[in-house]
N, C-alpha and C positions, 0 to 999 in steps of 0.2 A: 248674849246670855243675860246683860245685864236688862237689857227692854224686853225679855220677854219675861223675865222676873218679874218686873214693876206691873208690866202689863196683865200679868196671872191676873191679879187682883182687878183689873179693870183701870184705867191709865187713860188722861191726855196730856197728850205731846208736851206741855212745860214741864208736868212729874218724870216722866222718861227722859227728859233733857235732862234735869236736874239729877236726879238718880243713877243713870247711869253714863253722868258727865260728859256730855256731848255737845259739840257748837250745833244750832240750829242745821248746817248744812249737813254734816253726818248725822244728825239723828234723819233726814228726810232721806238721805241716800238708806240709811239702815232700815225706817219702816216701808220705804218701799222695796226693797228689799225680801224682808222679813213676810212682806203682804203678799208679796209675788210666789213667796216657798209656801204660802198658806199655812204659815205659823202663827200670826197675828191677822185680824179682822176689824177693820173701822166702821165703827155706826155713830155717823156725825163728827164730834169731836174726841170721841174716846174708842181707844183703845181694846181690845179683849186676846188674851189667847186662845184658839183653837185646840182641838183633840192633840191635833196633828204637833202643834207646838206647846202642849202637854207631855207627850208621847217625847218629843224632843227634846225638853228639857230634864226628863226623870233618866232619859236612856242618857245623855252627854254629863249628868251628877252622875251615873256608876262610872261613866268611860273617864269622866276626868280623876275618881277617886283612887280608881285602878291605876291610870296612869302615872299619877303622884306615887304612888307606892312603888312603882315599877322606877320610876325616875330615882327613887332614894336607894332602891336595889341597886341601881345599875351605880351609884356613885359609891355603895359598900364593895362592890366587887372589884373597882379600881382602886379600892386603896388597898384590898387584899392582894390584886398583882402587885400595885408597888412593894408590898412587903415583900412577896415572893421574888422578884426582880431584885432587890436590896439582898437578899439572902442569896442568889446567883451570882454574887460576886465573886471575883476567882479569888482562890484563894492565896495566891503570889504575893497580892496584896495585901492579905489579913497577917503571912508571913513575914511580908517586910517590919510593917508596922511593930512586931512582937519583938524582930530582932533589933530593931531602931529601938527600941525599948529596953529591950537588954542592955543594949551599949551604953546607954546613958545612966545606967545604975552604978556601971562598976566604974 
C-alpha cells in the first residue's frame, strides 16, 4: 500500500524506499511484484500507478476501513460475553459468599 501511495503521485525507487521504509531488496522484490499485478508501471526511472492500482488502492481504503470497524466490533462483543459469562455464575457461590458474611458480623 505504502508504494503504490508514493507512487500515485509519480515516484522513484529512493522516495518509495524511503517512504514506505524498505531495504533496497524488498523494495525490488515488492515493485517487481507490484509491476507483474499491473498496479504500478516504469518509464525509466520513475515510477507511476496504473488505473488498475488506482482501482486497487480506493477499493483495499473501504475494505480496510470496514474492516477496522468490524475488528472493534468483534472486541465489544467479547467483552459483552465476558459480562454475560460473569453473570452465569451459579449461584452456590454468590450464597456462600453472603452466608460467610453473615457469620462474620455477629
Amino acid at each position: 500500500m505504502d508504494i503504490l501511495n508514493v507512487a500515485s503521485k509519480g515516484a522513484k525507487k529512493t522516495k518509495i524506499m524511503y517512504f514506505a521504509n524498505l531495504s533496497h531488496k524488498l523494495l525490488e522484490k515488492y515493485l517487481d511484484e507490484a509491476v507483474g499485478l499491473g498496479f504500478i508501471y516504469s518509464d525509466d526511472d520513475s515510477y507511476e500507478v496504473t488505473k488498475k492500482g488506482r482501482t486497487f488502492l480506493e477499493k483495499y481504503n473501504v475494505f480496510s476501513s470496514r474492516y477496522s470497524k468490524v475488528g472493534v466490533e468483534f472486541q465489544r462483543m467479547q467483552l459483552e460475553r465476558e459480562d454475560l459469562e460473569r453473570l452465569c455464575t451459579p449461584m452456590r457461590s454468590m450464597t456462600q459468599r453472603i452466608a460467610v458474611g453473615r457469620r462474620r458480623k455477629k
